[in-house]
C-alpha positions as CSV (number, residue, x, y, z in Angstrom):
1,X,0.0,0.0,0.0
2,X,1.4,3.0,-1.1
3,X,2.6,5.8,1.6
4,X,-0.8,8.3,0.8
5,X,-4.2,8.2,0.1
6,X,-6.0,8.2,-2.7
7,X,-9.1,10.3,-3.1
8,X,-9.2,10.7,0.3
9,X,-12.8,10.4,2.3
10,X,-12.1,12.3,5.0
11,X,-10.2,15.8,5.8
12,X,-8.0,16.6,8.5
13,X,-8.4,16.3,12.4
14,X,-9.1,20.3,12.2
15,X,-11.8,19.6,9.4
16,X,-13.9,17.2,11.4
17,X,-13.3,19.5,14.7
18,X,-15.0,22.4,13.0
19,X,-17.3,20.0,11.7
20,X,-18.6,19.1,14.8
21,X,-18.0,22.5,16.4
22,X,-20.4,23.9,13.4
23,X,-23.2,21.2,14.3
24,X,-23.1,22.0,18.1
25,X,-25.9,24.8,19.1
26,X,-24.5,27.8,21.2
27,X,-20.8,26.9,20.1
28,X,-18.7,29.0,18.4
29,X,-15.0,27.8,16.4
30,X,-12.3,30.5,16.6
31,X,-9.6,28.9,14.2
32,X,-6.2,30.0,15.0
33,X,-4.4,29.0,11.8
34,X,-3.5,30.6,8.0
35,X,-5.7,31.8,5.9
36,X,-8.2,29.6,3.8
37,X,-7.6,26.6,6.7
38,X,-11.1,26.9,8.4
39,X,-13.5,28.3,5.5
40,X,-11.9,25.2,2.9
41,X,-11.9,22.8,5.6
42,X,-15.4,24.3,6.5
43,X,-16.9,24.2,3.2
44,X,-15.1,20.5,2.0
45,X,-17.3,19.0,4.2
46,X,-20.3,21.0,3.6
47,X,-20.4,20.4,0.3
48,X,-19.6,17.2,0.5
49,X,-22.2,15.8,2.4
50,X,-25.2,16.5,0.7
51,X,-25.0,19.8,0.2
52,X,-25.4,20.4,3.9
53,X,-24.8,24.4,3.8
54,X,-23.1,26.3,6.5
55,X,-24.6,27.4,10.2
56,X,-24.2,30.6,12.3
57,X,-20.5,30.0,12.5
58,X,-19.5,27.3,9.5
59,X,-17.6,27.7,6.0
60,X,-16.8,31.3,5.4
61,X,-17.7,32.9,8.6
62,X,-15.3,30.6,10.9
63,X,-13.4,33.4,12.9
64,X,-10.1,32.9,12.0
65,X,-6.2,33.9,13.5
66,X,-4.9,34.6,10.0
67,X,-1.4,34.0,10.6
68,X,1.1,34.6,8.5
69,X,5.1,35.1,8.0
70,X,5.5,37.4,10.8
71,X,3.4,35.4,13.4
72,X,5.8,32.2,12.4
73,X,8.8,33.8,13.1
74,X,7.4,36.2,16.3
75,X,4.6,33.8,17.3
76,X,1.2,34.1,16.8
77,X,-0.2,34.6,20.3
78,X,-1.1,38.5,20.3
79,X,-3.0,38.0,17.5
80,X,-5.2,34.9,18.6
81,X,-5.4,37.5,21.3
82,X,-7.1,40.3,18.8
83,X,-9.2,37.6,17.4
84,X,-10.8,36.2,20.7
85,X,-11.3,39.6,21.7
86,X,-13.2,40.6,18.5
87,X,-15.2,37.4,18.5
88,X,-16.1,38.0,21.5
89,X,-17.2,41.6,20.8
90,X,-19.2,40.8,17.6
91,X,-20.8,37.2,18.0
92,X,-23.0,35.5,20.5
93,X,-22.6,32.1,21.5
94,X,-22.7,29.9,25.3
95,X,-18.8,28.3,24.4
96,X,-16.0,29.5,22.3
97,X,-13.5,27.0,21.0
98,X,-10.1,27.9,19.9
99,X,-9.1,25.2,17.6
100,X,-5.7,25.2,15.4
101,X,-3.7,24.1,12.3
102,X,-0.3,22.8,11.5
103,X,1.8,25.8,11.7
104,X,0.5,27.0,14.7
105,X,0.9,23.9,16.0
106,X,4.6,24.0,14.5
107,X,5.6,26.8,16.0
108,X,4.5,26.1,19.3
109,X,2.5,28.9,20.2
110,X,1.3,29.4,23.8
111,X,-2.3,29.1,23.7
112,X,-2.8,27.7,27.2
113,X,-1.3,31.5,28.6
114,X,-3.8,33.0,25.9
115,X,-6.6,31.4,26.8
116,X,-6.6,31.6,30.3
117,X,-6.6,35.4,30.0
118,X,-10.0,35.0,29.2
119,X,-10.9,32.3,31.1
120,X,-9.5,34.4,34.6
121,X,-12.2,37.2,33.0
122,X,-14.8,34.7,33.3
123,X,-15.1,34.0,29.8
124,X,-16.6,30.9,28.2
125,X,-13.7,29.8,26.8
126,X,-11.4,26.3,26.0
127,X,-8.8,25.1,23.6
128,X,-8.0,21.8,21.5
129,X,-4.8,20.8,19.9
130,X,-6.4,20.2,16.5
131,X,-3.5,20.1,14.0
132,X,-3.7,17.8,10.9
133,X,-0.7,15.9,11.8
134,X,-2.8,14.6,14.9
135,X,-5.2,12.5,12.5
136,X,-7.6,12.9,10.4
137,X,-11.4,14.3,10.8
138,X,-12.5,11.2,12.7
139,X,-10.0,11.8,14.8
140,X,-10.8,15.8,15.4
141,X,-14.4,14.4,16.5
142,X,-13.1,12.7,19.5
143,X,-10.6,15.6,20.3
144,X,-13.0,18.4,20.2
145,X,-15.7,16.5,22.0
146,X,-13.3,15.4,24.6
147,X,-12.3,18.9,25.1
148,X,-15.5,20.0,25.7
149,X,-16.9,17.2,27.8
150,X,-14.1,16.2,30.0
151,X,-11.9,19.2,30.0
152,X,-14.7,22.0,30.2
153,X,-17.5,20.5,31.9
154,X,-17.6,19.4,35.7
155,X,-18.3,16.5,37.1
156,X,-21.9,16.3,39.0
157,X,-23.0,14.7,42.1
158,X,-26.7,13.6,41.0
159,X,-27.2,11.7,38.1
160,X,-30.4,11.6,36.1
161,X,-31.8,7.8,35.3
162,X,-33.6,8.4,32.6
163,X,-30.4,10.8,30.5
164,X,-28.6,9.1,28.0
165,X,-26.1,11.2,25.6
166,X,-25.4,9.7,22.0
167,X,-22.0,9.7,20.6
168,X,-20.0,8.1,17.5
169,X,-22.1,9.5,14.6
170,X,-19.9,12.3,13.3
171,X,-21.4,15.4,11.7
172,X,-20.9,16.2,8.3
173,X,-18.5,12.7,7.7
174,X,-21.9,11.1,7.8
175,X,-24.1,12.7,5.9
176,X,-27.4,11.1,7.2
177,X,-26.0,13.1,10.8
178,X,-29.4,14.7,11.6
179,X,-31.6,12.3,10.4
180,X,-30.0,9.4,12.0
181,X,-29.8,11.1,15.7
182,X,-33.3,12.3,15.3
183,X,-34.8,8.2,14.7
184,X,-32.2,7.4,17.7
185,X,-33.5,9.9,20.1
186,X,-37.5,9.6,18.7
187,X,-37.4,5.6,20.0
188,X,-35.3,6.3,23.1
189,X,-38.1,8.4,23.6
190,X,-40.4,6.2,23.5
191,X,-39.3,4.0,26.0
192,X,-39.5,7.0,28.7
193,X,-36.2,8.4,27.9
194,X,-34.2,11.9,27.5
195,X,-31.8,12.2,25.0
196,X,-28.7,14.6,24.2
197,X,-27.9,14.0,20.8
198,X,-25.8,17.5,20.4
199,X,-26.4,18.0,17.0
200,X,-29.7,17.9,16.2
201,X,-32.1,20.6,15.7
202,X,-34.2,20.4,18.7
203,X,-30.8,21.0,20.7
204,X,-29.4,23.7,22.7
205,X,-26.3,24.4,24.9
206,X,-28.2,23.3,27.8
207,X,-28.1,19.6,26.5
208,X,-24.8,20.3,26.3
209,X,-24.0,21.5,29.8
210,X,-26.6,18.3,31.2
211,X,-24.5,15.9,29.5
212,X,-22.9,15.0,32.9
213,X,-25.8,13.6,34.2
214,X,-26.5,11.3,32.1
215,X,-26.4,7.7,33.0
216,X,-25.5,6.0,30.0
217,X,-23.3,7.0,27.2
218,X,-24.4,5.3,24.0
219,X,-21.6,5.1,21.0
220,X,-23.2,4.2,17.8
221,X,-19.8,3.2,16.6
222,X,-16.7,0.5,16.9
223,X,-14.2,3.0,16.8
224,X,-15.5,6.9,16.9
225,X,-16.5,8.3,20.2
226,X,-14.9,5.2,22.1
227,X,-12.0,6.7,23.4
228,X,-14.1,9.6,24.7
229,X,-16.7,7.6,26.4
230,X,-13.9,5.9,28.0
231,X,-12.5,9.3,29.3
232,X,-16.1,10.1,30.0
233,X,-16.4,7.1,32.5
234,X,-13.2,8.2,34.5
235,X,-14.0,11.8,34.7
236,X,-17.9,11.5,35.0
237,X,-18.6,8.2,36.6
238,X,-21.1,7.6,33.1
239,X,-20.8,3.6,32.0
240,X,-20.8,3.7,28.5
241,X,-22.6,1.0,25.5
242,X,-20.5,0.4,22.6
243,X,-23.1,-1.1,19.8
244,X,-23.4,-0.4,15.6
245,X,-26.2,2.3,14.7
246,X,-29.7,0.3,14.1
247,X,-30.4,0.4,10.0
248,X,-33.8,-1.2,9.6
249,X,-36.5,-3.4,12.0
250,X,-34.4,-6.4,12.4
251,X,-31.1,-4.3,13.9
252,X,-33.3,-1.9,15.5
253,X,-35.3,-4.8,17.6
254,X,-31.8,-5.6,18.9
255,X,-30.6,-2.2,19.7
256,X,-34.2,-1.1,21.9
257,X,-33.7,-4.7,23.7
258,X,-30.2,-4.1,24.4
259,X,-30.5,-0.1,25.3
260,X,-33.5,-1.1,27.5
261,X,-31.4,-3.9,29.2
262,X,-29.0,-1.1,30.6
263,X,-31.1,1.1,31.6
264,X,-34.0,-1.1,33.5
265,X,-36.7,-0.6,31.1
266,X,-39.1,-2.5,31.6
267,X,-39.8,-5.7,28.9
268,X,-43.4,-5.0,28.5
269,X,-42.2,-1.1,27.8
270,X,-40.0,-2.5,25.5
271,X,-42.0,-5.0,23.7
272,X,-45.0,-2.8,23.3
273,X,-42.8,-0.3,21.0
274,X,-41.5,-2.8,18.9
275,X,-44.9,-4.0,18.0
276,X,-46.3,-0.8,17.0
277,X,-43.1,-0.4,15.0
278,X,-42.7,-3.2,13.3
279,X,-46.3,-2.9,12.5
280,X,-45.8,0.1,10.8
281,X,-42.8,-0.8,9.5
282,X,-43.8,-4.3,7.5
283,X,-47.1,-2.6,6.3
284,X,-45.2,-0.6,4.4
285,X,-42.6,-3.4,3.4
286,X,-45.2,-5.5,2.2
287,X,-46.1,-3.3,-0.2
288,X,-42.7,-3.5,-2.4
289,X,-43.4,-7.5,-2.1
290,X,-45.3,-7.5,-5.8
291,X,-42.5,-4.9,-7.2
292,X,-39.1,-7.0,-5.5
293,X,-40.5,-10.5,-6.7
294,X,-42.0,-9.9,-10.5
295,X,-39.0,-7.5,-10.9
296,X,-36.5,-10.5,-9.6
297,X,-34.8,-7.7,-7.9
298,X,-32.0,-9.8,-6.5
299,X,-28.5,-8.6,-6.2
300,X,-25.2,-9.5,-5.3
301,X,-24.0,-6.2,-3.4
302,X,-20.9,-4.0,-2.8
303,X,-20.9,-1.8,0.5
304,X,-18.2,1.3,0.6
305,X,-18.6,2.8,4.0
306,X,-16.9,4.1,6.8
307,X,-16.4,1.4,10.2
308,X,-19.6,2.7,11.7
309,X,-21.8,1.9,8.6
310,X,-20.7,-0.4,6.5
311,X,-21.6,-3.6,8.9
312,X,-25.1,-2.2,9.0
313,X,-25.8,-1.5,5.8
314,X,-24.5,-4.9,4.6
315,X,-26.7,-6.5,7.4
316,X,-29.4,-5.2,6.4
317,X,-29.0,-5.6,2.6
318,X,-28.4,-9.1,3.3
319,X,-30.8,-10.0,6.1
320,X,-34.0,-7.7,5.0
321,X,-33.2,-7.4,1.0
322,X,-31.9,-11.3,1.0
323,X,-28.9,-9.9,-1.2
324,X,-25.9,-11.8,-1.5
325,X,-23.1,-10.1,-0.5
326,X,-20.2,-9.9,-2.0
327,X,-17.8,-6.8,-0.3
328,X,-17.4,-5.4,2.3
329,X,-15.6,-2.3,2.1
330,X,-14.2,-0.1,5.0
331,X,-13.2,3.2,3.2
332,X,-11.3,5.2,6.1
333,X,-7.6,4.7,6.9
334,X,-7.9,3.2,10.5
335,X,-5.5,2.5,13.1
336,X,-4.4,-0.9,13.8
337,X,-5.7,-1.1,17.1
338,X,-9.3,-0.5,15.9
339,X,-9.6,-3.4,13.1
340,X,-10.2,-6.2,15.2
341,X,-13.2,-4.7,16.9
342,X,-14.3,-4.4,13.1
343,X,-13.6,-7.8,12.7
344,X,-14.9,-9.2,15.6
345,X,-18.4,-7.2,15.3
346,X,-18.0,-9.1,11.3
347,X,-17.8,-12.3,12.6
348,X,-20.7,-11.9,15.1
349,X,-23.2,-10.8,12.9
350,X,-21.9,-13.6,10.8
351,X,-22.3,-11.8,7.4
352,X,-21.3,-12.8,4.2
353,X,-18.7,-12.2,1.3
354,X,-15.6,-10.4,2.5
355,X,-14.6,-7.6,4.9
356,X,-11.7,-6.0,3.3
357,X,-9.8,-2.6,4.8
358,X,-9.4,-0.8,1.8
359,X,-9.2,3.2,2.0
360,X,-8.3,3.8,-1.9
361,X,-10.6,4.6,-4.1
362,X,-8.7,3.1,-7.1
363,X,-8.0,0.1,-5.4
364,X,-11.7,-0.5,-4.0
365,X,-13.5,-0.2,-7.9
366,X,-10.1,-2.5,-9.0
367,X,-11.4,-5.6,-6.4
368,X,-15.0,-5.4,-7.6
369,X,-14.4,-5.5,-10.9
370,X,-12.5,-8.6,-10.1
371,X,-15.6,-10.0,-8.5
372,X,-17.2,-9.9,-11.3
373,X,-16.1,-13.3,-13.5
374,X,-16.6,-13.3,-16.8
375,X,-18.6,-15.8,-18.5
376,X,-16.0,-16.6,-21.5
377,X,-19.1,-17.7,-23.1
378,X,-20.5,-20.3,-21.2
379,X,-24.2,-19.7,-20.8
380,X,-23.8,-21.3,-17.0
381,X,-20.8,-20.2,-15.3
382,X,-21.8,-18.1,-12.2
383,X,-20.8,-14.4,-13.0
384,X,-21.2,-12.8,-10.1
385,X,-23.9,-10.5,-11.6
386,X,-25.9,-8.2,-10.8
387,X,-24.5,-6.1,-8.8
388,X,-25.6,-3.4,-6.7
389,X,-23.8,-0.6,-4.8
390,X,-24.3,1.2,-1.4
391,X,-21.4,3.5,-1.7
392,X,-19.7,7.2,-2.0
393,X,-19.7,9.4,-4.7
394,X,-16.1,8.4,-5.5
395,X,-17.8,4.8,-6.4
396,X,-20.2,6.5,-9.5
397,X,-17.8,5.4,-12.4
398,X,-18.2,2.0,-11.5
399,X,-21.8,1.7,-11.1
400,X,-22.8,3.5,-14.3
401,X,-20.2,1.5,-16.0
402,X,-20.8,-2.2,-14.2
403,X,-23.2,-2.2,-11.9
404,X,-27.0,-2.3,-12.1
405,X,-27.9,-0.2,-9.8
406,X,-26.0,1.6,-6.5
407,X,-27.0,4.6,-3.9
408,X,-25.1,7.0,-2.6
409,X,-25.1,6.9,1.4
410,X,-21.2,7.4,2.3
411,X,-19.1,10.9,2.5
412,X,-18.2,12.3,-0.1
413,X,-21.8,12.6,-1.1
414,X,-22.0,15.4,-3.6
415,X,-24.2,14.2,-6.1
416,X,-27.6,14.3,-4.1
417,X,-28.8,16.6,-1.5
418,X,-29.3,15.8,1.9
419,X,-31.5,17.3,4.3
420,X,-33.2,15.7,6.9
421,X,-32.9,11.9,5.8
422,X,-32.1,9.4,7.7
423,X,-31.2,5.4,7.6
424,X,-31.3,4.8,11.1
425,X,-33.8,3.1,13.0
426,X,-37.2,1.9,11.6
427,X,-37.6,5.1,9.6
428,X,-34.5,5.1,8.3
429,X,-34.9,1.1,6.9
430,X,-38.1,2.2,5.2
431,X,-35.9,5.3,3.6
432,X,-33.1,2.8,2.9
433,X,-36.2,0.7,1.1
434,X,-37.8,3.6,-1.0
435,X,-34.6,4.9,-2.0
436,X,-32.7,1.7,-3.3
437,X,-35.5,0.6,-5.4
438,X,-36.2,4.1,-6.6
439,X,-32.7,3.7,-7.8
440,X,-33.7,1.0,-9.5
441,X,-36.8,2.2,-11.1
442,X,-35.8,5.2,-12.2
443,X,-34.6,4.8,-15.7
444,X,-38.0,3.1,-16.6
């Protein structure tokens, strides 16, 4: 494997920090770095996730350092100093969050001495070390969050039974963010729960500043958000549930049970809401029977995901859809300590085809076109075909080239828009439904 990556799907640890700082209500980014770090960092992401647009303080309108020559040889400090102090003057907000780049970061400026300035005045105020050299955005999500959560806030004596916070689904990298929190939090709900999800719009700083008394930490993901739930135990005294984000009935059954199990819900509280889902949820199914069977809509399947989605998706293609499976892609360059959770979580839902840790773009379209055998001519050798994609962006050559059909669910995602769509949950299976075998229909 070569030394870089290829089409990357991800930007650096200060892209995904001011991703998630963007997405927070009441918080404001102050980026001390060059010029064009924060708004091109800012608007990569928003433009590549479905079109997502910029908030109060996102894509142009990060306040921003603007260092240049003179601050690298003198240091930068007295003018992060200007900058809080106009930022301060000219925007509102409950938390300001100084983040920076790699050449503050290179020349070592004092931000701690800064900072605290402001923080003696009372001021709302923290920093994170957010330089690209630290990681990439995935990694700026668990940095920026920590920061805020177990650096900022204080621990508190009285815990509430009923709080749970969600982490591991990272703004803007998915691109189903909002939707996918909002399903969450609407069936933690309704088993007599509260719910900080951070990042959706019902939100405000005050979930934020609650988050402490929460009594379960849920992390919808194998690798994101585990290190700061971790961090969150020690600090907070908040156990934490490490489980993959529910896509469809079957999955979501499993999460309620499993969520209700932690928390002392009650089975008869949890049983009654997955019978009015499911309900719901298969009346609608049934409806696609006529269309799936005298279409023969059956595919083997390709997912290209990141390590929080791409077990669910394929579970649910090959569980719900009956697909066969083929790939399993996982798109972003992890760290080696974090594949064999991947592999284990694999293994339990003991899916088919092959889980394969591929991050290239290049090399991922290369290995399923070599899927695909060719017949040579013989009417019954098994050609691994049709094939279906759930995928990025990146993977558009090779479905209008190869496959018969594919969907886009997986950042980059700049060839649909995204709004408030979801694939989490029941809702979200039903979405996942409609929109695959619209994909399907569509050139009829």
């Amino acid at each position: 494997m070569s030394s870089y990556i290829e089409k990357p799907r991800t930007t650096c640890s200060l892209g995904g920090a001011l991703a998630v700082l963007s997405s927070m209500p009441g918080v404001i980014p102050i980026s001390h770095t060059a010029s064009g770090c924060a708004g091109n960092l800012s608007n990569a992401t928003a433009f590549n996730s479905g079109y997502c647009g910029s908030s109060y303080c996102s894509g142009q309108n990060v306040p921003v350092s603007n260092i240049g020559e003179f601050q690298v040889i003198f240091g930068g400090g007295n003018r992060l100093k200007e900058e809080i102090e106009s930022t301060f003057e000219l925007l509102e907000g409950d938390l300001f969050v100084v983040t920076t780049g790699c050449m503050t970061e290179i020349i070592a400026d004092d931000l701690y001495s800064v900072v605290k300035e402001f923080e003696d005045e009372g001021k709302p105020i923290l920093y994170v070390n957010t330089p690209s050299f630290e990681g990439d955005a995935y990694v700026g999500y668990d940095l920026v969050l920590d920061g805020i959560f177990n650096n900022y806030l204080k621990p508190v004596k009285k815990k509430d039974p009923t709080l749970v916070n969600i982490f591991g689904v990272v703004p803007l990298l998915d691109p189903f963010f909002r939707g996918d929190l909002e399903e969450i939090k609407r069936l933690l709900e309704k088993l007599g729960l509260k719910v900080n999800t951070f990042f959706t719009a019902d939100q405000t700083f005050q979930n934020i500043k609650s988050a402490p008394k929460a009594a379960l930490n849920i992390v919808l993901s194998r690798t994101h958000g585990v290190k700061l739930a971790k961090e969150f135990e020690k600090k907070h005294k908040t156990p934490y549930l490490i489980t993959d984000i529910p896509v469809g009935a079957e999955q979501t059954d499993e999460f309620l049970k499993l969520v209700a199990s932690r928390l002392d819900v009650e089975k008869k509280v949890v049983n009654k809401v997955i019978n009015e889902e499911n309900k719901n949820y298969y009346s609608y199914v049934e409806r696609l029977a006529d269309l799936i069977c005298d279409s023969e809509f059956k595919f083997y399947y390709h997912v290209v995901s990141n390590s929080s989605t791409a077990l669910p998706y394929a579970e649910f293609l090959e569980k719900e859809l009956g697909w066969i499976p083929e790939n399993i892609f996982i798109s972003e360059a992890l760290k080696k300590r974090d594949i064999p959770g991947i592999e284990e979580a694999f293994a339990q839902k003991k899916l088919g085809g092959q889980l394969i840790f591929e991050p290239h773009a290049t090399q991922i379209q290369r290995k399923m076109t070599e899927t695909m055998v060719r017949s040579n001519g013989s009417f019954y050798q098994n050609t691994h075909t049709p094939v279906y994609v759930l995928g990025s962006t990146f993977e558009k050559s090779f479905i209008q080239k190869s496959a018969s059909g594919g969907l886009y669910v997986s950042y980059p995602v700049y060839n649909r828009v995204v709004l408030d769509r979801g694939y989490a949950g029941y809702r979200g299976g039903l979405h996942l439904f409609e929109d695959i075998f619209s994909s399907l229909v569509a050139g009829r």
